[in-house]
DONUGU-891835 format. One record per residue (C-alpha): x, z, y; residue in three letters. Coordinates in steps of 0.05 Angstrom, whole numbers, plus 32768, in hexadecimal, padded with zeros to 4 digits. Example, Ala and Ser with C-alpha at 12.3 -4.5 7.8 and 13.67 -1.06 7.14 Angstrom:
<rs>
80F6809C7FA6ALA
8111808F7FEBSER
</rs>
This chain:
<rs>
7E0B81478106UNK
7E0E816780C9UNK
7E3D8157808BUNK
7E2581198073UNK
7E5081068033UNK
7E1081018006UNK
7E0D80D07FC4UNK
7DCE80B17FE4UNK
7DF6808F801BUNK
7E14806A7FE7UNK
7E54805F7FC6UNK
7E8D802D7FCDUNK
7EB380217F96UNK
7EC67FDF7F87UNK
7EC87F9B7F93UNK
7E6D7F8E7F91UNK
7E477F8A7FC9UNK
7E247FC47FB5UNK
7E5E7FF37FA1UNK
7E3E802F7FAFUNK
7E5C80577FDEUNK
7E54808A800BUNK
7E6280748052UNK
7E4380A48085UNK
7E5B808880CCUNK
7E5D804780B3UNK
7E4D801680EBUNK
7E2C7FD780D0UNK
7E127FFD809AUNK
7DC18001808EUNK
7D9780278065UNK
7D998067806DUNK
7D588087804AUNK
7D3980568024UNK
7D4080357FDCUNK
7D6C80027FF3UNK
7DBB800E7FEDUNK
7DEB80058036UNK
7DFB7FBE803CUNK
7E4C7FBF803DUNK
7E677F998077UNK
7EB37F87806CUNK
7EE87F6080A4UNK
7F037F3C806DUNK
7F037EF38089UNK
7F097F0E80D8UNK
7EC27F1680E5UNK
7E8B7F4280D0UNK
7E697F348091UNK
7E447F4F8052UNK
7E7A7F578018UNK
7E547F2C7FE7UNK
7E507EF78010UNK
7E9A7EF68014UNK
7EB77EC37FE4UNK
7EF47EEB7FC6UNK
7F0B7F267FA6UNK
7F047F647FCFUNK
7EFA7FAC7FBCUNK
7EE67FDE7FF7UNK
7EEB802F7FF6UNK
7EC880538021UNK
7ED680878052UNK
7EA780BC8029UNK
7EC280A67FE3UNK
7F0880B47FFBUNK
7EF680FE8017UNK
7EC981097FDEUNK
7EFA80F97FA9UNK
7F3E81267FD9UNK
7F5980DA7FDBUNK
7F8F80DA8010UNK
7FC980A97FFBUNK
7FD0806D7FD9UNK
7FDA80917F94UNK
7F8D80AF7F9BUNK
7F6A80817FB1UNK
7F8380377F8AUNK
7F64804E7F46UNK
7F2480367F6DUNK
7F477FF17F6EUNK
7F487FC67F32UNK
7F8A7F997F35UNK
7FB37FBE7F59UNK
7FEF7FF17F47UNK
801F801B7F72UNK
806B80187F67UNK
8083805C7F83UNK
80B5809B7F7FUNK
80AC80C07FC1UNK
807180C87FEBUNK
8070808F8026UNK
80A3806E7FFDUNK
807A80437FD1UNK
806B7FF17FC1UNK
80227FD87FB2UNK
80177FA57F78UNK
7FD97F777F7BUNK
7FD27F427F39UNK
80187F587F21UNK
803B7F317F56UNK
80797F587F5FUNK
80C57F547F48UNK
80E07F897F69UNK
81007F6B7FA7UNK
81057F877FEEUNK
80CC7F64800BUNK
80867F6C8009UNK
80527F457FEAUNK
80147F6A7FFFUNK
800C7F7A8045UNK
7FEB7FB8806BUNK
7FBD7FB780A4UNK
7FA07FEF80C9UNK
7F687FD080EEUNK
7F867F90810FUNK
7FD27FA4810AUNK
7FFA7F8F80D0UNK
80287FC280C0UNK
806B7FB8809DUNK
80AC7F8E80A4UNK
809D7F458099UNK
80E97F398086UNK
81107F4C804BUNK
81437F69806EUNK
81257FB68081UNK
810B7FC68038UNK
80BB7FB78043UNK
80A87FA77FFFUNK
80B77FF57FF3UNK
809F80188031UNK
804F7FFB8030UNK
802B8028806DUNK
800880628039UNK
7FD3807F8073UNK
7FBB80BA806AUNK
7F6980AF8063UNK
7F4D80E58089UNK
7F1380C780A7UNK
7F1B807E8099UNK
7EDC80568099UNK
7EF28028805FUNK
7F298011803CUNK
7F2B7FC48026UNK
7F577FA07FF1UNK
7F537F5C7FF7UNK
7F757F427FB8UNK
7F9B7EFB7FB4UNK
7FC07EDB7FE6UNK
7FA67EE38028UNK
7FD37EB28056UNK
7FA67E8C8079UNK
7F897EC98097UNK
7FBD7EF98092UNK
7FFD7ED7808FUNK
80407EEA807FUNK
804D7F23803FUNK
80047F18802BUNK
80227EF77FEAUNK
7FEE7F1A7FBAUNK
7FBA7F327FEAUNK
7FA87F6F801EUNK
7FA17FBB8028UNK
7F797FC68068UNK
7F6E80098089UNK
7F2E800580B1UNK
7F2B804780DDUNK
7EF3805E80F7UNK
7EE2804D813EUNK
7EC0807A8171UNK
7E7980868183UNK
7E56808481C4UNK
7E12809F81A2UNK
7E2880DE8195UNK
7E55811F818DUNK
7E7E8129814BUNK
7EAC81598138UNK
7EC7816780F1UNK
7EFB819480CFUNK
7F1381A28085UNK
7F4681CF8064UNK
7F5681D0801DUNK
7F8781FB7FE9UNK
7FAA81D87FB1UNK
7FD381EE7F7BUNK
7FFE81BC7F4FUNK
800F81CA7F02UNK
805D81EF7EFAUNK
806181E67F4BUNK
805282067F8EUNK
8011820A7FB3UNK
7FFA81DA7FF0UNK
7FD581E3802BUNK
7FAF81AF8052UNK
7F8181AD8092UNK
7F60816A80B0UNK
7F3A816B80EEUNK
7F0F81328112UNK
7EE9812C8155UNK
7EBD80F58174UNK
7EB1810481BFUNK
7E8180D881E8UNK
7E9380D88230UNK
7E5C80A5823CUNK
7E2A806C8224UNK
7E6780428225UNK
7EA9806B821DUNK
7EB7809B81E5UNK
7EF580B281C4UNK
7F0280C9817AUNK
7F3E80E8816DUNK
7F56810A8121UNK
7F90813A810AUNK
7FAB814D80C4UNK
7FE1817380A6UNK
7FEB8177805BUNK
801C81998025UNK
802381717FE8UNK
804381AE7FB7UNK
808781997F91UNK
808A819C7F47UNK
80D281897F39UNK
810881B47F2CUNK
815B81A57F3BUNK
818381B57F03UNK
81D381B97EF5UNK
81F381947EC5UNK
81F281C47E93UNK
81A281CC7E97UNK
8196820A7EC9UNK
817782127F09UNK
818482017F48UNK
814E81F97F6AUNK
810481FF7F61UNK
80CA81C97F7BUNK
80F781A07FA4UNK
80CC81657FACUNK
80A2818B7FE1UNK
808181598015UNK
80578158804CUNK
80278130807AUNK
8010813180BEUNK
7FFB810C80FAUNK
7FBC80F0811DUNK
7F8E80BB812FUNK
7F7A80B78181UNK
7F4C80788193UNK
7F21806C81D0UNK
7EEA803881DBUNK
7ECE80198212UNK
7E8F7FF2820BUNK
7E687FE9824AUNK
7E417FAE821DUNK
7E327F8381E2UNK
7E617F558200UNK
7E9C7F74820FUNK
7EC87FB181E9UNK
7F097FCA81F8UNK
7F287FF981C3UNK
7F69801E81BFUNK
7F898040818BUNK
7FCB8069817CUNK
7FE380868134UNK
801780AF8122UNK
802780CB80DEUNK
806380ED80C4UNK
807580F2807AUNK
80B18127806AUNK
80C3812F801EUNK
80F881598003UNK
810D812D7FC8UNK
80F180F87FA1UNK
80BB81027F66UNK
80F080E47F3BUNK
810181047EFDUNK
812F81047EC4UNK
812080D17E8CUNK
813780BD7E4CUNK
8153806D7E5DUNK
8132804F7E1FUNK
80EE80747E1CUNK
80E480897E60UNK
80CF80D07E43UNK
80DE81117E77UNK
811981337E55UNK
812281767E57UNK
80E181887E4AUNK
80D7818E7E92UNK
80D3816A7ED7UNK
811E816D7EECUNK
814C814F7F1DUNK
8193815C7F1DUNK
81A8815D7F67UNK
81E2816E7F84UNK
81D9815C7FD0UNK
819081727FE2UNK
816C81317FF1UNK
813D81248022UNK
810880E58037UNK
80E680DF807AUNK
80B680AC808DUNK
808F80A380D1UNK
8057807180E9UNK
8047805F812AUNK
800B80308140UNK
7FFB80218185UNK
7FBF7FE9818EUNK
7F957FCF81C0UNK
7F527F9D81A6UNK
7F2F7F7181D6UNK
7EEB7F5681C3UNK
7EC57F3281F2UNK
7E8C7EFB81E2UNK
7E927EBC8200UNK
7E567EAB81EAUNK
7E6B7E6A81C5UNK
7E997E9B819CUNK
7EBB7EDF819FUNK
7F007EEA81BFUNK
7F247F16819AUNK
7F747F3481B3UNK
7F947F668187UNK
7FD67F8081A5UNK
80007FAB817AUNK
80387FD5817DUNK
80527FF88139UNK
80948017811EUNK
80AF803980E5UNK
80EA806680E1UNK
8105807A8099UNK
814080B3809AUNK
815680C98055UNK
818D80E6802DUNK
81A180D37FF0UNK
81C980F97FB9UNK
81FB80C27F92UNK
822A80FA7F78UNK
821F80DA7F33UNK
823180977F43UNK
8272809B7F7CUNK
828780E07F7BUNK
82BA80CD7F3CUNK
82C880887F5EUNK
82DF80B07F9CUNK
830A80EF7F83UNK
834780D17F86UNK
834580C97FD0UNK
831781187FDFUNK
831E81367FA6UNK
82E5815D7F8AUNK
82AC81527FA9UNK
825B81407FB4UNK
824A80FB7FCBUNK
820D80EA7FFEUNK
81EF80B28024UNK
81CF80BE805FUNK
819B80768076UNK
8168806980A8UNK
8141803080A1UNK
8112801A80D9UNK
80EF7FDF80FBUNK
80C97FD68140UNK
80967FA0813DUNK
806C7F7E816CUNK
802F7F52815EUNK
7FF17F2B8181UNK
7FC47F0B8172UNK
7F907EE08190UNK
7F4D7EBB8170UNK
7F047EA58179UNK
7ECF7EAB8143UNK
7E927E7F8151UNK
7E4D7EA6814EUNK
7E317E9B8104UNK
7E067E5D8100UNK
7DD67E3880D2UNK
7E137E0080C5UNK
7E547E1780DFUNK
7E817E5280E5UNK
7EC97E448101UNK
7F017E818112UNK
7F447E608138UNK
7F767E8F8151UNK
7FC47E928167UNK
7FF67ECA814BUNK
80387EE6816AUNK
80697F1C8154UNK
80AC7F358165UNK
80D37F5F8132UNK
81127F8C8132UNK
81337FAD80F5UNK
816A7FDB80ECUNK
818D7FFB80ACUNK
81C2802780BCUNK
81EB804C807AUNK
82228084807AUNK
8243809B8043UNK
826280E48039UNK
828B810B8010UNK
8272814F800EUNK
829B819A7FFFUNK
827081AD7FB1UNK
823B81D07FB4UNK
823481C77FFDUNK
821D81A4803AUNK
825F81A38058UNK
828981578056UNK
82CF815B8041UNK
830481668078UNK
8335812A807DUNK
831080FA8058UNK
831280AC8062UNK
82DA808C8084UNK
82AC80788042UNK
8283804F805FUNK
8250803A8094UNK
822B80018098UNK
81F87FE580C2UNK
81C57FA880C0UNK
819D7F8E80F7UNK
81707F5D80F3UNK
81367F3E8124UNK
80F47F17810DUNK
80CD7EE4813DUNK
80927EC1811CUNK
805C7E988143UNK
801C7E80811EUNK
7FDB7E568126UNK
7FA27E5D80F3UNK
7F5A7E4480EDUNK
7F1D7E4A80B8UNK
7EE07E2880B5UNK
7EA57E35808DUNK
7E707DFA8083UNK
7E307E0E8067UNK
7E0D7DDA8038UNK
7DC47DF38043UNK
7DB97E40802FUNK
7DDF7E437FF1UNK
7E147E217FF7UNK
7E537E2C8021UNK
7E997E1A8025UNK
7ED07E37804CUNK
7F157E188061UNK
7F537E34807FUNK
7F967E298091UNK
7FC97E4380B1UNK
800F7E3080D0UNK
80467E6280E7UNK
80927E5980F1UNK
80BE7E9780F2UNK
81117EA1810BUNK
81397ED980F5UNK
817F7EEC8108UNK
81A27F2280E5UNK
81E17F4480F1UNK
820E7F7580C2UNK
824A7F9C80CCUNK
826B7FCF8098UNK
82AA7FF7809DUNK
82C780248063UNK
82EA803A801FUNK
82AD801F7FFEUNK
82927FF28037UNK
82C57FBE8043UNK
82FC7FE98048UNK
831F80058089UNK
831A7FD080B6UNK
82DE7FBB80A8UNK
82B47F7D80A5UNK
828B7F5D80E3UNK
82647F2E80C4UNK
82477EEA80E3UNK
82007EEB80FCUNK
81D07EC580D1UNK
819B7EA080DBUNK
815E7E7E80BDUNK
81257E5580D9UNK
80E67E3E80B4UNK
80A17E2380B3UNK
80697E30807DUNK
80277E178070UNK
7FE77E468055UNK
7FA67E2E8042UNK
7F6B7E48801DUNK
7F297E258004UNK
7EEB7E4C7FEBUNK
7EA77E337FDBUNK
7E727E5E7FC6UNK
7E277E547FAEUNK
7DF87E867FB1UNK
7DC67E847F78UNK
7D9A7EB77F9CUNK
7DA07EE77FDBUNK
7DC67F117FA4UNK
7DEC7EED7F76UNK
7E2B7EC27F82UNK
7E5B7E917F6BUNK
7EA37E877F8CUNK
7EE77E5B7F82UNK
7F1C7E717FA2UNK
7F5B7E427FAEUNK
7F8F7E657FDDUNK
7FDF7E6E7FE8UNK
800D7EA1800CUNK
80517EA9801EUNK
808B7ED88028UNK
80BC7ECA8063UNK
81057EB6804CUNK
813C7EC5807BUNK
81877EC5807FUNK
81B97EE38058UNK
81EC7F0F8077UNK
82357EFA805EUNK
827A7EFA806DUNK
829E7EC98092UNK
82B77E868065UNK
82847E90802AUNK
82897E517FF7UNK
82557E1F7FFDUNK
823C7E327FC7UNK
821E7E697FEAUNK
81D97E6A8005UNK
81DA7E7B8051UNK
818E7E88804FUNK
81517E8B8020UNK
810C7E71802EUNK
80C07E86801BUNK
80A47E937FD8UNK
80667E7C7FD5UNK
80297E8A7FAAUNK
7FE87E5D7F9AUNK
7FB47E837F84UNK
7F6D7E647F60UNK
7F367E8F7F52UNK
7EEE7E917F37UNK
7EBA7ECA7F47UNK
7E7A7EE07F3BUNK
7E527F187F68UNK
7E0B7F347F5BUNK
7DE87F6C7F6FUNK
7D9E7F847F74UNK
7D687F7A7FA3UNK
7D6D7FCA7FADUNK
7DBE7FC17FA5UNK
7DC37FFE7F73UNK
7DDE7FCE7F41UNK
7E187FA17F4EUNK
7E487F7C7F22UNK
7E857F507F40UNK
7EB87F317F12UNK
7EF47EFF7F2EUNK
7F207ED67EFBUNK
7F607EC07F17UNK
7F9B7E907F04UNK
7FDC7E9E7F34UNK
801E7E6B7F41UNK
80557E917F5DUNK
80907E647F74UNK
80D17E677F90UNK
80D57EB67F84UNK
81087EDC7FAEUNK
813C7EFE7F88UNK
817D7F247F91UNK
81B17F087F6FUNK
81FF7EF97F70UNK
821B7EAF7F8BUNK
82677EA97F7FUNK
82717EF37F87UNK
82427F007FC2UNK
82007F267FBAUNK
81C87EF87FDCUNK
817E7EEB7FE2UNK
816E7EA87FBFUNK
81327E837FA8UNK
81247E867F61UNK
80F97E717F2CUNK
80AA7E7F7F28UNK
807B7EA77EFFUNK
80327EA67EE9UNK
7FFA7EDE7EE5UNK
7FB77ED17ECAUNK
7F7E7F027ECEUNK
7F347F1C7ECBUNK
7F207F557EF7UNK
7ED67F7F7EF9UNK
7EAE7FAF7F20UNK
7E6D7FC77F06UNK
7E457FFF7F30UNK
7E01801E7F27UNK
7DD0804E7F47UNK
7DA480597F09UNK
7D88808E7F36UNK
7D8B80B67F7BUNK
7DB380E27F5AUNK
7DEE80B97F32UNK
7E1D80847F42UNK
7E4B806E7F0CUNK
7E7980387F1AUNK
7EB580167EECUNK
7EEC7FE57F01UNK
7F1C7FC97ED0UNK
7F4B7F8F7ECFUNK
7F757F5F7E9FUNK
7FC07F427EC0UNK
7FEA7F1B7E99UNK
80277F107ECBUNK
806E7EF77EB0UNK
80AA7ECD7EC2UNK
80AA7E887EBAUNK
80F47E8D7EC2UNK
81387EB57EBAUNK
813D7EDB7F03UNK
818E7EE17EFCUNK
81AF7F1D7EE1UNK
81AC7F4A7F23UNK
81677F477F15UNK
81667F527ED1UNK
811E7F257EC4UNK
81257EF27E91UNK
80E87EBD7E84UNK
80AC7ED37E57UNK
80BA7F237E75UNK
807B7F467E92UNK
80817F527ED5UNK
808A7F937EEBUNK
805A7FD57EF9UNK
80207FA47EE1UNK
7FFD7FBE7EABUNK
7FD77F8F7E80UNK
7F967FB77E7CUNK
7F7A7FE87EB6UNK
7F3580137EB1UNK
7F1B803B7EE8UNK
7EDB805B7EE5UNK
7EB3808F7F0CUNK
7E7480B27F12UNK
7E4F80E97F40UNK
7E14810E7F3CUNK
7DF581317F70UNK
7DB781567F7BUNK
7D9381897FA5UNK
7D9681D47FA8UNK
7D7581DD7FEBUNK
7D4D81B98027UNK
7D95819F8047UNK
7DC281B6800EUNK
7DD881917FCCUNK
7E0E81977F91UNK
7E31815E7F7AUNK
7E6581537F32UNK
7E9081147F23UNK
7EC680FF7F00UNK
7EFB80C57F03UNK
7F1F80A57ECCUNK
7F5D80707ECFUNK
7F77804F7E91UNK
7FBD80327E9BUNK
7FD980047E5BUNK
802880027E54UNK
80477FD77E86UNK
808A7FBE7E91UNK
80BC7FE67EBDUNK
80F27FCA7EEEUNK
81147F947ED2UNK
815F7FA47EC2UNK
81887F787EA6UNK
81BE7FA97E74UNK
81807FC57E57UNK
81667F877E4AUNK
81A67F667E27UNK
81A37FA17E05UNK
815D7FA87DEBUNK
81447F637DE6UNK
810F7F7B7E1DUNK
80FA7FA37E60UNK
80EC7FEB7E5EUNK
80A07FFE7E57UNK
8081802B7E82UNK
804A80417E3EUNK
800580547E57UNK
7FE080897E74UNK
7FA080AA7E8CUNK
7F8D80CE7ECBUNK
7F4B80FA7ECBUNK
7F3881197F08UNK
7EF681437F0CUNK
7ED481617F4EUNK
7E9C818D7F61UNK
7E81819D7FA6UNK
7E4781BF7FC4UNK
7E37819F800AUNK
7E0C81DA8032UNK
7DF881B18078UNK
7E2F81AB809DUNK
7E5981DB8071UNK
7E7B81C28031UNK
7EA681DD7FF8UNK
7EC181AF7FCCUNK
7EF181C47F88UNK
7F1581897F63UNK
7F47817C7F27UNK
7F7881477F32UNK
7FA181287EF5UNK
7F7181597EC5UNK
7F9C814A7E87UNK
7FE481507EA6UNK
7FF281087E9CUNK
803D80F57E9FUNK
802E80B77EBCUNK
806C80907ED4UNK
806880677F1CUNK
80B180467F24UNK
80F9804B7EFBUNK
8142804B7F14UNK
817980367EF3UNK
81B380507ECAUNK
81E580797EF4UNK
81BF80A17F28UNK
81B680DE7EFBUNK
81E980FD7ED3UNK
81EE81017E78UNK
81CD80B97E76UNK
819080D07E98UNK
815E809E7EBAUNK
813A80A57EF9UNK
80EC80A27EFAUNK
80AE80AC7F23UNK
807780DB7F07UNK
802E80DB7F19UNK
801F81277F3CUNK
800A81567EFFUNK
7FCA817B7EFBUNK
7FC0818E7F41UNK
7F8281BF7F51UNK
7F6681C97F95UNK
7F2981E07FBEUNK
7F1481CA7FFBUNK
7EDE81E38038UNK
7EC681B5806CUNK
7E9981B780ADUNK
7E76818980DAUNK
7E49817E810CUNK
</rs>
């Protein structure tokens, strides 16, 4: 088979049925040599259907697009998506923003799927709203962002919608192998290596197995300094990524497929790609990307995914079981010489301060439904949900000899603490879609789940409850919650439609972890937040589907946010107020020709508190919420054309327009200023050119063309030394080249 990534095959790009994109090994996807565009098939709703008959707001990437545009990570590829942002300051350390629904807590309020496993902590007790699954994308069919709340469907974290990973299953019709290596070389930093391999093996008309590998280098750029300015260390904020993809499929019939999967993936970064900022501008001081660190720091983060999916037709409807097995284990070291070392000399002396933290979880889940066939009147999906859920985060805290990696002889036990927690949730959820003739359709669901958590903290130390330490109480929380969604649509023609959208989501509360004889005052637990969403959109596209336009307009309720804040003199988890966002969000594509696909995405959020969220927080009514900007542009376009009977050459360009958005809330600043920090706003250009010769490629590409200093995420005052503030930077201009082959 020979390389296949040509413009003709389309190019997904957005949220239209058309949306263009190239998706070679596509299954469900027709049209491969004539004048009429691939019909996109999405597993938005649970079942199989064409994305503009899907009545909400969904963008899909494709496989192609992502390997065409050297899109591996969330920071590559979600300038595709209008709507959504990523909070982050260290590779596989990172929180995803859909509709500016975000304050900055610990939990998450967009969840992750890869395939039919939800990956991620449902609780906020093991730090999930920062650690969203960021897959590497090495030969992933699609990509789908399901924006607003999902909770019927997709239950618990789906708050403000869903990132779905849809790999790539195997094929029984044929042999498939694939490789790529590429070079890259990042502005004032080192140079990276990467290699990705892929292989589809048939064993027989029913059984095949496709397994992938990948290792990549992602070059640091950020230098250590002292305290008087000079060098310690050069590119510490190395990382790297590698792991692999093994699925088999049996399929001795229409009616019946087994399919098994396992993924691994391990991130390892040196440091963070936090630098040194002015606190009331956010400008890089020093005239340079600097860190000063005095204990090297370190961040590991590994995936593991383990999944078996059942489908067997029933012939009234389709049984589907997905079993899942996935974990996450987070090691890192953290340098906090800045902020203890003076609070501890007294009792070491001199010295270097470090923390030392895993955080992890092991989660079970299964679930169990039946879709009906698809009918003239009725379509009805009814299914059961189960998971099990431990978490752990474990801290030790060190005094260390200067200037090395040695801890101080003799010195009192500074702290270690660990937390514990476990997650049960059972669910049962339905939908139901009547259709009123064939234009008219409306779809129902609900969904009810109950959830118990326990949690259970202990903490011994100088700076962690002192010497004898403190055993607290387990606590525990029990509660029920209630999803629905409603959705009619009318189709004007076969391809042109009209949605509403009314839906809600939720975030699991939980218990708070205190000491023995709180006051009353005191909450012992928190509950959900909760988010309505309602939503108007319009998709159209061509007979030919090389022109496509889909625009959504949404109004969003958040209630009952969870916050951090201090009761009495305890730091708890509480309920709060509520905020509002209101928005407009647009994908336009077009094939004016064989040759060209342009495509451009933009959206308008206007997201802010409707109340004060308590000084911890630092949010007080009327502020933006954060890492939203108010205005986002993405646009794109390739050309391609031929240079031989199986060879062609192909040019594009991408360009994201970020407005100023508000930072992390913080209260000081805020009493200070009057207002929030502002992130102000950047572009990102990235340009690429490739010549595709059969099954041979070689592919050259400009990432971040203009050396934007674009900021992702901000600290707070304290971590870095002369009144220096923490904060994440895009990657500068990074240049690579790239040579593939496959058959």
């Amino acid at each position: 088979m020979s390389d296949s990534r040509r413009l003709s095959r389309g190019l997904i790009v957005g949220g239209s049925a058309s949306a263009l994109a190239l998706l070679s090994g596509v299954t469900n996807v027709h049209a491969a040599e004539s004048d009429t565009i691939a019909e996109i098939i999405v597993t938005a709703q649970k079942r199989s259907e064409a994305l503009i008959d899907v009545p909400l707001s969904i963008s899909v990437v494709g496989g192609d697009l992502l390997e065409r545009q050297q899109a591996t990570n969330f920071q590559d590829y979600l300038k595709l998506v209008p709507g959504v942002q990523l909070n982050q300051s260290t590779p596989g350390n990172g929180r995803l923003v859909m509709r500016g629904v975000n304050t900055g807590s610990v939990a998450a309020t967009v969840a992750v799927y890869v395939d039919e496993t939800p990956f991620g902590s449902s609780t906020g007790l093991v730090n999930g709203g920062v650690l969203a699954g960021d897959f590497d994308a090495f030969d992933m069919q699609r990509i789908e962002v399901l924006r607003g709340p999902q909770g019927t469907l997709y239950g618990a974290n789906s708050l403000a919608g869903v990132l779905k990973f849809a790999t790539n299953a195997p094929q029984t019709d044929g042999f498939e192998t694939r490789v790529r290596f590429g070079a890259e070389s990042v502005e004032d930093g080192d140079m990276g290596y990467s290699g990705a391999g892929m292989i589809n093996v048939p064993l027989s008309g029913s059984f095949a197995i496709r397994a992938t590998g990948y290792y990549r280098e992602l070059p640091g750029f950020i230098d250590s300094i002292g305290t008087a300015g000079s060098d310690i260390a050069k590119d510490i904020n190395d990382a790297e990524s590698s792991g692999g993809r093994v699925s088999a499929l049996y399929r001795p019939s229409d009616a019946f497929s087994l399919r098994l999967t396992a993924i691994m993936q391990n991130i390892r970064t040196d440091a963070s790609s936090t630098v040194e900022s002015d606190p009331d501008t956010l400008e890089t001081l020093y005239s340079r990307f600097t860190q000063s660190q005095f204990v090297p720091e370190y961040r590991d983060v590994d995936y593991r995914i383990y999944n078996a999916l059942l489908d067997v037709d029933l012939g009234f409807a389709t049984l589907t079981s997905s079993s899942s097995f996935n974990k996450l284990d987070s090691p890192f070291r953290e340098d906090l010489t800045t902020l203890y070392s003076s609070l501890i000399e007294g009792f070491v002396g001199p010295n270097e301060f470090q923390q030392l933290q895993t955080t992890k979880y092991d989660k079970f889940t299964q679930e169990l439904r039946l879709a009906s066939p698809t009918g003239d009147t009725f379509d009805w999906l009814a299914g059961a949900y189960y998971t099990s859920e431990e978490g752990d985060i474990l801290q030790h805290l060190e005094a260390l000899v200067p200037g090395t990696m040695t801890p101080i002889a003799g010195q009192p036990q500074l702290g270690d603490l660990s937390l514990h927690s476990e997650y049960e949730e059972i669910a049962v959820f339905a939908s139901g879609t009547i259709h009123f003739g064939d234009r008219f359709d409306l779809t129902l669901g609900a969904r009810y789940s109950e959830n118990d958590q326990t949690a259970k903290q202990d903490s011994i130390g100088l700076l962690a409850g002192g010497p004898s330490g403190v055993s607290y109480p387990e606590a525990r929380s029990t509660e029920e919650v209630f999803t629905y969604s409603v959705s009619p649509k009318f189709k004007i023609s076969d391809n042109v439609s009209l949605y509403a959208r009314v839906a809600s989501g939720f975030r699991p509360g939980g218990p708070n972890v205190l000491p023995p004889g709180v006051p009353d005052v005191v909450p012992l637990s928190y509950e959900s937040d909760s988010l309505t969403s309602y939503e108007v959109g319009f998709k159209s596209e061509s007979a030919s589907r090389a022109y496509s336009v889909d625009v959504s307009v949404f109004h969003i309720d958040w209630e009952d946010i969870q916050l951090f804040t201090q009761v009495d003199i305890f730091g708890v988890n509480v309920n709060g107020g509520g905020a509002t966002s209101d928005g407009l969000e647009a994908t336009v594509t077009a094939r004016p020709t064989d040759s060209l696909r342009l495509s451009l995405n933009a959206a308008y959020t206007d997201a802010e508190l409707d109340d004060d969220t308590g000084d911890l927080v630092g949010g007080m009514k009327g502020d933006q919420l954060p890492f939203t900007p108010e205005f986002s542009v993405g646009a794109n376009v390739d050309y391609e054309w031929a240079i031989g009977a199986d060879s062609t050459a192909y040019v594009g360009a991408s360009l994201r327009y970020l407005s100023d958005q508000t930072a992390s809330f913080d209260a000081d600043f805020r009493e200070l200023n009057g207002r929030q920090r502002e992130i102000p706003s950047y572009e990102v250009l990235d340009l690429r050119t490739g010549v595709l010769l059969g099954r041979y490629s070689i592919e050259l590409y400009a990432k971040n063309v203009t050396d934007s200093d674009g900021l992702t995420s901000t600290g707070t005052l304290g971590t870095y030394p002369n009144g220096a503030i923490g904060a994440g930077v895009i990657r500068p201009r990074t240049v690579g080249l790239s040579f593939g082959f496959g058959m």
